[in-house]
N, C-alpha and C positions, 0 to 999 in steps of 0.2 A: 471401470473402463478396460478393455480386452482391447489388445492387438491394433494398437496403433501407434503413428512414428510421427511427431511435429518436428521442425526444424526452427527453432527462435533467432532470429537475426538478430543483429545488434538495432534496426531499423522497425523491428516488427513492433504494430501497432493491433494485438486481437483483444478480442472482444469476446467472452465464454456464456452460453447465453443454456439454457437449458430449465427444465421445471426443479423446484427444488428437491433437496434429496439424490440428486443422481451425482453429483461426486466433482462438481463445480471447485465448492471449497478445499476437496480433499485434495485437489490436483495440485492448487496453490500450494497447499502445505506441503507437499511431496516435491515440487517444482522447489520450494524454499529452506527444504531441507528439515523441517519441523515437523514432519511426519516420515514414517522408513516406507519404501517402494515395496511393494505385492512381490512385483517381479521384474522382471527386463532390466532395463539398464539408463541411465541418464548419463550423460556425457557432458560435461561441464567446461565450458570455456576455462582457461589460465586466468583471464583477464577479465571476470566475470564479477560484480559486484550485487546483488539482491538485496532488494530494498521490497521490504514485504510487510503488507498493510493486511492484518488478519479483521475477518470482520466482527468482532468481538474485543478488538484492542484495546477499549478502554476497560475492560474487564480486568487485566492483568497487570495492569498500570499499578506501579506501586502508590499505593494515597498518599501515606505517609511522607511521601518527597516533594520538592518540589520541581516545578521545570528545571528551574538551574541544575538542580539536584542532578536528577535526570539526566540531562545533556553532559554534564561534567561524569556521571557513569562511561557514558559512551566513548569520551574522547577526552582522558583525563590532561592531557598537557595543553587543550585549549586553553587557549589566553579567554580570562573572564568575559573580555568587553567583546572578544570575537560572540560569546554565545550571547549575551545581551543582546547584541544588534540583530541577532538571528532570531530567537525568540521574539524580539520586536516586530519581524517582518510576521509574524504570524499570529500579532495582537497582544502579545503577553510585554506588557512594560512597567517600568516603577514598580510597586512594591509585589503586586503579582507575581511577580517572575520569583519573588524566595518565599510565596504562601501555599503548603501545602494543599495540594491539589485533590484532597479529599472531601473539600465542601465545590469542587470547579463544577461546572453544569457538563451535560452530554456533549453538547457542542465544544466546552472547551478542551473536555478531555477528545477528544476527536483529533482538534486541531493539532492538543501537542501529541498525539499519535503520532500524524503526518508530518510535527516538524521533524520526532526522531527518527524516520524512516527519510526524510531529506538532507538531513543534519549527515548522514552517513553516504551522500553521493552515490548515489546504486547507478550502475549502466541495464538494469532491469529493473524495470517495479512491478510487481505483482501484489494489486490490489479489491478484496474482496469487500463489496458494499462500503467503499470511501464514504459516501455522502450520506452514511448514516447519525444521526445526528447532528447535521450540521443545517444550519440558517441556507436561504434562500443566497445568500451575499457572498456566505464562503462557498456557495455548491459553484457557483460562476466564479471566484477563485482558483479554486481547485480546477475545471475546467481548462480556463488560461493557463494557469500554470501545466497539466499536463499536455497542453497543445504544446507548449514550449519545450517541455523535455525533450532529451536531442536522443535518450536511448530508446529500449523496446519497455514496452509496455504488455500487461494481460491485465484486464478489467473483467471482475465480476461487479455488477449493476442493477437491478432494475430501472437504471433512471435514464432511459432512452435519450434524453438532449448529452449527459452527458458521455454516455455509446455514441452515440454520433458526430460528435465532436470530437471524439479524442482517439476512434480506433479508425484502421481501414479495412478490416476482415474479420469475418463472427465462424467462431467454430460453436459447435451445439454438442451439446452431451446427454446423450439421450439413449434410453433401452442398451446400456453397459458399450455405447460407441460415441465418436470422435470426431465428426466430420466437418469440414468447412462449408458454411450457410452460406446463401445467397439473401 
């Protein structure tokens, strides 16, 4: 993508829509810090928090751990039963929650993606194909919950109900440009 300038609110709701291959994912990565910029420049809020949902996450998932495990990386002076109750809200309870997540299904490793990317309070989330692997019960989940997020959003999708529910503006990426779709 050549020569363009977005401006992310703390309010923005987009939606990156384009054929694949044109640089969808890459922008996320680059927007998240996980990939280094070509060129120009980004300019990052003080008070900026990124919560970033790679669509390939459960790839990188360590198996060998498990949720608690996981969660206790992230935010080691959590109080245990705070991450219990958390893990709970996103299915993982009783003995699940300390069984290594190397035999979990697609959907489960999914879910605890998205808890560790909420577990961390982002005032952004930038998320590439969420509702990959997951069940019909948590795509409407996940739905409601991002209608409720109170920050900005950028949704890579093919899954139109849940683009349309959850952004208010589509930008397109297409032939190395930028632009906001109608």
């Amino acid at each position: 993508i050549k020569n363009y300038s977005i401006n992310i609110r703390s309010d923005s709701r987009l939606g990156l829509l384009g054929p694949n291959g044109r640089g969808k994912s890459t922008l996320l990565k680059t927007l998240s810090k996980q990939q280094a910029l070509l060129g120009g420049e980004i300019n990052y809020s003080d008070h900026l928090n990124i919560g970033y949902s790679a669509q390939h996450q459960i790839d990188v998932l360590d198996t060998s751990a498990t949720p608690f495990q996981l969660m206790r990386r992230l935010d080691p002076a959590s109080r245990e039963q705070d991450i219990r109750n958390f893990l709970g809200r996103f299915d993982f309870q009783g003995e699940r929650i300390d069984e290594s997540i190397e035999h979990f299904s697609g959907g489960e490793k999914s879910r605890l993606g998205l808890a560790l990317v909420v577990w961390q309070k982002p005032n952004l989330l930038l998320m590439d194909e969420p509702t990959n692997h997951l069940d019909l019960e948590m795509c409407h989940a996940l739905t409601v919950a991002l209608q409720q997020f109170s920050g900005a959003l950028i949704l890579v999708s093919h899954d139109r109900h849940l683009l349309n529910n959850t952004v208010d503006q589509f930008l397109l990426i297409s032939n190395g440009k930028l632009e906001y779709f109608d």
